[in-house]
N, C-alpha and C positions, 0 to 999 in steps of 0.2 A: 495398642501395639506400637512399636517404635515406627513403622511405615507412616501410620499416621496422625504420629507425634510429630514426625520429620514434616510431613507434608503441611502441620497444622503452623509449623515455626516458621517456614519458607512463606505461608501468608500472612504471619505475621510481621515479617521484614517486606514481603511486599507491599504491607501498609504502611509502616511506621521507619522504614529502612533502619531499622536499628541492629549493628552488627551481632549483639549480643545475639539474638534468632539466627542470622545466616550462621555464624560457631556453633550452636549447640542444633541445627540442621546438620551441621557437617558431622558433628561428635556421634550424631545418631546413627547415621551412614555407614558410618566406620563402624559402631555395636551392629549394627546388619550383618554387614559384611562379617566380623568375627564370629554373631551368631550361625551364620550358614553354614562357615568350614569346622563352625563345632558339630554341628548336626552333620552334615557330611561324613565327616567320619569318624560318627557317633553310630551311625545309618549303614553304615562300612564295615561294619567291626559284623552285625547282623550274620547267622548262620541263615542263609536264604535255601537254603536244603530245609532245614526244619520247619519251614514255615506252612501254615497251611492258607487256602486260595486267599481266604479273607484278609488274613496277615499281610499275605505278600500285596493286596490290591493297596491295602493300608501303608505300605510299605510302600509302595508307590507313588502314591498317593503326598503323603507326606516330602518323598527325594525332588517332584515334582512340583509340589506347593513352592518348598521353601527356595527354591531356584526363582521361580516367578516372584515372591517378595524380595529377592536379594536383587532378583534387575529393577523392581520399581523405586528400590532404593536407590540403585545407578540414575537412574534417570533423573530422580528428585536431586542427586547433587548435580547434574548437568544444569538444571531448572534454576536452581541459587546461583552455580555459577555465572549465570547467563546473566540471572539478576543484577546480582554484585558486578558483573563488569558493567554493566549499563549506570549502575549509580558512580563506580569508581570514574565513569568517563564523563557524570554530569549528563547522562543521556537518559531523556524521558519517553516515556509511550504515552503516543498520543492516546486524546480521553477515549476513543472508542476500540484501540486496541487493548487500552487496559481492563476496560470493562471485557471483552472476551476473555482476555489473560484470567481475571478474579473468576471469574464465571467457569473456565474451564478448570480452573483448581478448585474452585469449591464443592465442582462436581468430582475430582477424582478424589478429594478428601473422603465423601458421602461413599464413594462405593471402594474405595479402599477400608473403611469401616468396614461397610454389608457384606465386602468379602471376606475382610478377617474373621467375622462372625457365622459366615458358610461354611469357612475351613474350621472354624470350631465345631459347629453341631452337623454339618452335611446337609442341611435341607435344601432339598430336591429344588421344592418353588420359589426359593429366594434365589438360590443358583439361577435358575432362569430369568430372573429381573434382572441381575448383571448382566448377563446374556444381553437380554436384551436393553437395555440401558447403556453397553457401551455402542452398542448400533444406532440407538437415537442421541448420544452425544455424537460419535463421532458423524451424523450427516449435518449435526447442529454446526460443527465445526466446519467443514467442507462450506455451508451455506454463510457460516462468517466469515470466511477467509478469503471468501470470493467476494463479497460485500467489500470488508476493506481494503483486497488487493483491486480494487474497480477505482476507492477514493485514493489510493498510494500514485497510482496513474493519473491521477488529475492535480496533482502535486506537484508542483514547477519548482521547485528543491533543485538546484544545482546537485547536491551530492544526497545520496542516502545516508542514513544514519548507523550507528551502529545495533540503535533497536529495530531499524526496518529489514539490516541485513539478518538475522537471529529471529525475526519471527517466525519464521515457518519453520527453522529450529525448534524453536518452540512449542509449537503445534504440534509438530510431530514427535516430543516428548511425551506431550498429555494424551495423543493419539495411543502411544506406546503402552502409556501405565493404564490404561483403559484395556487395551488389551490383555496385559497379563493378569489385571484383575479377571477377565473375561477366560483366559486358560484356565485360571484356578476352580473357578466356577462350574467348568466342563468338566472335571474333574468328579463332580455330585451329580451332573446331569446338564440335560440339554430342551430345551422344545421340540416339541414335532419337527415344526417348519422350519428349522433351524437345521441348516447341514453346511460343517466346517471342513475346510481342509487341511492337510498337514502344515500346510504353512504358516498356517493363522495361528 
């Protein structure tokens, strides 16, 4: 899927900072976005009178998917941007914040996949690994960000940086797309012990 095509090129400029990836990160974005107002109202046009339950669940289902893939495409060009400005300013993340950084995109690449692949066939028990997988990332993240906000503190830096002010930026991008992966998901099904609220 172009989601995560986009997400695969965003670490590849976070490896290699080569601008070639953050462009065609961005070129993806923009196909997102043109694909969701095509499906919108493609999705629009629908006699939802005609429809019967299945239909309309499907119908649903679908207006609802492609909204959650078109914000995690927002979010992925927040995530370049954020990049790009730190390389444009010669500003580096320290080594243990980058290591969270690679680690939390490489997990939202992994389940940006298994949920593209849920929204294709519906299965119930994959649905719920996302589920539950963006709960065991994001306590992952909460327990690193507390870790490195602990050594940020013991940091006698006169000023912050422009990577130190944007991480938590950050975080709560990969927190975000973790999330919408995890709506789409609800969508097929849920766990027992699993009870969400409208907010989430």
């Amino acid at each position: 899927s172009y989601s995560q095509t986009m997400f695969e090129a965003i670490n590849d400029y976070l490896i290699n900072k080569n601008n070639e990836d953050a462009e065609f990160a961005l070129e993806l974005e923009a196909s997102i976005d043109r694909i969701d107002r095509q499906m919108n109202d493609y999705l629009l046009t629908a006699d939802k009178g005609s429809l019967s339950y299945n239909e309309m669940r499907e119908f649903t289902r679908l207006l609802r998917g492609c909204k959650d893939i078109e914000r995690i495409g927002d979010y992925g060009e927040n995530l370049i941007n954020f990049y790009m400005t730190a390389n444009e300013r010669k500003n580096t993340f320290p080594t243990l914040t980058m290591e969270v950084i690679l680690r939390s995109h490489q997990a939202a690449i992994e389940m940006i996949k298994d949920t593209i692949n849920v929204f294709k066939n519906g299965n119930k028990d994959e649905a719920v690994k996302i589920i539950q997988r963006r709960r065991a990332e994001n306590k992952r993240l909460e327990e690193d960000t507390e870790r490195l906000f602990e050594n940020m503190g013991k940091d006698e830096k006169s000023k912050a940086s422009y990577t130190d002010l944007v991480f938590f930026d950050i975080i709560s991008c990969y927190q975000r797309v973790y999330s919408h992966c995890s709506n789409i998901a609800k969508l097929f099904g849920t766990d027992k012990e699993y009870v969400y609220t409208k907010n989430e």
